[in-house]
N, C-alpha and C positions, 0 to 999 in steps of 0.2 A: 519671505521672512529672512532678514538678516541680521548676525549677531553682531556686538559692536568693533569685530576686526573686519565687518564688510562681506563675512562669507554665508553664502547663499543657502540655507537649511531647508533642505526640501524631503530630507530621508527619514523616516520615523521608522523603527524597530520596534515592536511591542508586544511584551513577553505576556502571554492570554494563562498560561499558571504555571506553579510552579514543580506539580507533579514530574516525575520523570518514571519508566518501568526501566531503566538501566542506573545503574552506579558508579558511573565512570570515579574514577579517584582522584583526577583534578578538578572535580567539578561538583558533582554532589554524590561523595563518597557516604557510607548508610549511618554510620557514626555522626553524622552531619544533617541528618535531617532537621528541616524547623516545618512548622504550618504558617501559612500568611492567609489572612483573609483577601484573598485574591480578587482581581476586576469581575464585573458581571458581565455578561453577554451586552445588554445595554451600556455600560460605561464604557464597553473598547468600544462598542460602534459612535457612542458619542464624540468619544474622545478621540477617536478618526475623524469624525467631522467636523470639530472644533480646529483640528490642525490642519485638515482641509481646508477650512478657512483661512491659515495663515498661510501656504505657501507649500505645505506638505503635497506630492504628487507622486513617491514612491512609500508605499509602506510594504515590511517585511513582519511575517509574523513568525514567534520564536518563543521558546516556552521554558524550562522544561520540555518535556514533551508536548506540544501543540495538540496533537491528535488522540491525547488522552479524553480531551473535551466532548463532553456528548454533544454541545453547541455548538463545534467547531465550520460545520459546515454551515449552516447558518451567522455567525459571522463573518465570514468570508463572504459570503452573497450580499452581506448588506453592506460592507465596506467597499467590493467591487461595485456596486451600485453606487458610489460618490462620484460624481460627474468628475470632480479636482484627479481625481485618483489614476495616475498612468501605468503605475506598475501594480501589481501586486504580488509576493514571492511568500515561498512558505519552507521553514526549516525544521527536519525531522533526523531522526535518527534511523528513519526506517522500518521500523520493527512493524509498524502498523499499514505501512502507505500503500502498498498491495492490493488490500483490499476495498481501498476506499480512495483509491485514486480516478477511478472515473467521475466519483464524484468529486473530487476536488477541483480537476479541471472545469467540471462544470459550473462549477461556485466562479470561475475566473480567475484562479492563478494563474501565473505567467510561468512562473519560475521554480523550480526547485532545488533546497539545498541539505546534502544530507549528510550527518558527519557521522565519519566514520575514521579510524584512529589505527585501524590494521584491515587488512586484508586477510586474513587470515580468522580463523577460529580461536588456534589457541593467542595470538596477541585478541583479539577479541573479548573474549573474556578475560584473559589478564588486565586487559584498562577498562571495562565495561564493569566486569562481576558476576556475567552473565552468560549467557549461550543466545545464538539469535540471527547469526551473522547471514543465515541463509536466507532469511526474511528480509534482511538489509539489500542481499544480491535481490530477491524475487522483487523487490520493491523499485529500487532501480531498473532493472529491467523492464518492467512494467508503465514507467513513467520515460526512457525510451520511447516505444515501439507507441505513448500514445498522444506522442511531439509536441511536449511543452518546449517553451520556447529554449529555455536550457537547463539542463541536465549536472547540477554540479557536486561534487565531493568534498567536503569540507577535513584534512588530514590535518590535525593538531602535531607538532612536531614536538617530540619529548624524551629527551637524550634517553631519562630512565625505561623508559615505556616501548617505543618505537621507531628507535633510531634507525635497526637495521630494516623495518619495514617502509623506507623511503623509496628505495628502485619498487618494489613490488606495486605499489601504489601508483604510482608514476604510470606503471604496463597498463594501468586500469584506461588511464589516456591514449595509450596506444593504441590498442585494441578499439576502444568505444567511443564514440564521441561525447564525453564527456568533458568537466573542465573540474581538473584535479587543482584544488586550491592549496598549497603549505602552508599555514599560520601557523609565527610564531605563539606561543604561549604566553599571555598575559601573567603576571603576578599578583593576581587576587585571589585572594580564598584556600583553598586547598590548593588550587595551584602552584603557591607560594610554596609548596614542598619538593618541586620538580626544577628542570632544566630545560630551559628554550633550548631546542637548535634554530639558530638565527641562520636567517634567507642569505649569505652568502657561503654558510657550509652546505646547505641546502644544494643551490645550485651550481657548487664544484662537485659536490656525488653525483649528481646528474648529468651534468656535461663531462664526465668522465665515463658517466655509461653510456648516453644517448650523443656526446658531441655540442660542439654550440648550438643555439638554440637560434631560432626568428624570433625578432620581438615584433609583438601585436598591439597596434593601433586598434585595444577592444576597452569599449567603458563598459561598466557595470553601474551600479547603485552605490558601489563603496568605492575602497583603495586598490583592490588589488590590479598588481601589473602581470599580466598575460603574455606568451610566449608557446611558440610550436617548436618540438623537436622532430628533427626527420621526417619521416610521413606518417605522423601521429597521427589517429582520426580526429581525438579530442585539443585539447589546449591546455598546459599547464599554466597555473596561477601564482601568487606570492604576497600574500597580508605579511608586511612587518611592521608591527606599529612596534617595537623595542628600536631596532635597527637601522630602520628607514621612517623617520617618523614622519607622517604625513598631517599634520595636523593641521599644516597650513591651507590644507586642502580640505578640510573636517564639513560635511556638511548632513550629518550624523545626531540625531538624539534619538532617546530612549523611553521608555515607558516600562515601569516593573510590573510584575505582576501583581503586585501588593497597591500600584498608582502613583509609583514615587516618578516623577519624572529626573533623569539623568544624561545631565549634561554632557558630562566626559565620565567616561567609564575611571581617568585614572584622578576623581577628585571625589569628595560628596554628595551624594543627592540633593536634589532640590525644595522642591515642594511636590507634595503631595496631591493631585488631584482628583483620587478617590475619596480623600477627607472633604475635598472642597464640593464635592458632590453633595455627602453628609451633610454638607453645611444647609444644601439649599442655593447655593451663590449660582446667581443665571449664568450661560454660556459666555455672554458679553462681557461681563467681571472677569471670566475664567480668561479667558481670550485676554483682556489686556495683563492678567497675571500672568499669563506666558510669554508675553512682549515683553515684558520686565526681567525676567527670567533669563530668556535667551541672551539680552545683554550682557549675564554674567557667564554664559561661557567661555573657559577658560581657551587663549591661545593654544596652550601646552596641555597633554597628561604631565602626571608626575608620577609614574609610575615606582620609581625608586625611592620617595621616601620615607619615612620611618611610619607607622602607623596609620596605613592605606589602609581603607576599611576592608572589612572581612567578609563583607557580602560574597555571598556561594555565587555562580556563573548560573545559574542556574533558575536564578531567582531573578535574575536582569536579563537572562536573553542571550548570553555574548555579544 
């Protein structure tokens, strides 16, 4: 499936609800809540199959929390079960994954990615709201020692929040073989109240602590560019879509939890294909509606200007 700049869209993200048990404040602070009538168990497996059909062979699932879902392992099982489907990755926050990670792997995830914003307790519940951090470590540990394919950390960088918790984060690479991601912070939603540390202050705090770094010849599903410092066990990473914008390399859509399909995080939603469900309208319809669609993917985000919608992160998956 390609959009009308010629790029290849094979990645699908798609956020299963929009519950969350943490509050982070760039994201869905509690002042902030909404309800959506969210996908059903059938509509995501559908709706993986319909983009199965057009080209989609990596999907990542992403929530809110994901594993709030009593269903959630059973959607996993039957989207791994699409022949089309070569990857399949799952984003959590941790708090849950513990206990339910033998089963996960058994569902056929590949991959896991978990975001975490401090290392620490007290930054923890300063950007969370919450207390938990120890279930985030027992979680990751756990999904180590029971060798999915990779093991990653997702650190939001945010001057007000956890600036000074950048080296700390970093050691977690050191130490473990894991792969410590820094993304910048988008400006959507509550985010819009914070400050990006963009990926070149990033990595002069880093190469100041750890030295120049090896760059790594490693893909992922997404953008980010990889790097080893020293004799790190793990790999550090770097999303900057502000900074470095990669868009010309986008090969990236979305799915919300409410159905809305989304192009580019930094434009409008599209259409809806939990409505067109309602409708009754066969897969084949839906299918050439999203051939239509993908043509208007935009070149660019446009993240800077004026009256960027206010959709929570939360509600789209990041």
């Amino acid at each position: 499936m390609t959009d009308s700049f010629g790029r290849n869209i094979d990645y699908l993200r798609i956020s299963v609800t929009d519950r969350c048990n943490l509050n982070c404040v760039y994201c869905k602070p509690e002042n902030k809540w909404e309800s959506h009538d969210i996908l059903t168990a059938d509509e995501i497996t559908r709706i993986c199959g319909i983009f199965a059909g057009l080209g989609i062979t990596k999907i990542k699932i992403t929530g809110g929390e994901p594993l709030l879902r009593d269903d959630i392992c059973g959607i996993l099982k039957k989207i791994r079960a699409l022949p089309e489907i070569e990857s399949l990755t799952l984003t959590t926050n941790g708090i849950l994954f513990r206990d339910m990670a033998n089963e996960i792997l058994r569902c056929g995830v590949d991959s896991v990615n978990f975001s975490l914003d401090s290392p620490d307790e007290e930054g923890f519940c300063k950007i969370t709201g919450k207390s938990g951090i120890a279930d985030v470590y027992a979680g990751i540990r756990k999904a180590l020692d029971l060798g999915f394919k990779s093991v990653k950390i997702n650190f939001t960088a945010i001057r007000e929040l956890n600036y000074d918790r950048i080296i700390p984060i970093a050691r977690m690479a050191e130490k473990y073989p894991v792969w410590v991601r820094f993304i910048e912070l988008m400006p959507m939603g509550s985010g819009r109240n914070f400050t990006p540390v963009y990926t070149d202050e990033v990595k002069k705090i880093l190469e100041d602590e750890f030295g120049v770094p090896k760059k790594l010849e490693v893909s992922g599903n997404g953008p980010a560019k990889y790097c080893q410092y020293g004799d790190f066990a793990g790999k550090i990473g770097f999303i900057s879509p502000l900074s470095e914008c990669f868009c010309q390399d986008c090969n990236k859509i979305r799915i919300a939890s409410g159905g809305e399909l989304i192009l580019c995080l930094g434009h409008e939603k599209s259409v809806n294909i939990k409505e067109l469900f309602e409708k009754n309208i066969s897969d084949a319809e839906i299918t050439k509606i999203i051939e239509e669609k993908i043509k208007e993917k935009p070149l660019n985000h446009n993240f800077f200007r004026k009256n960027l919608n206010e959709t929570e992160m939360y509600h789209i998956g990041g």
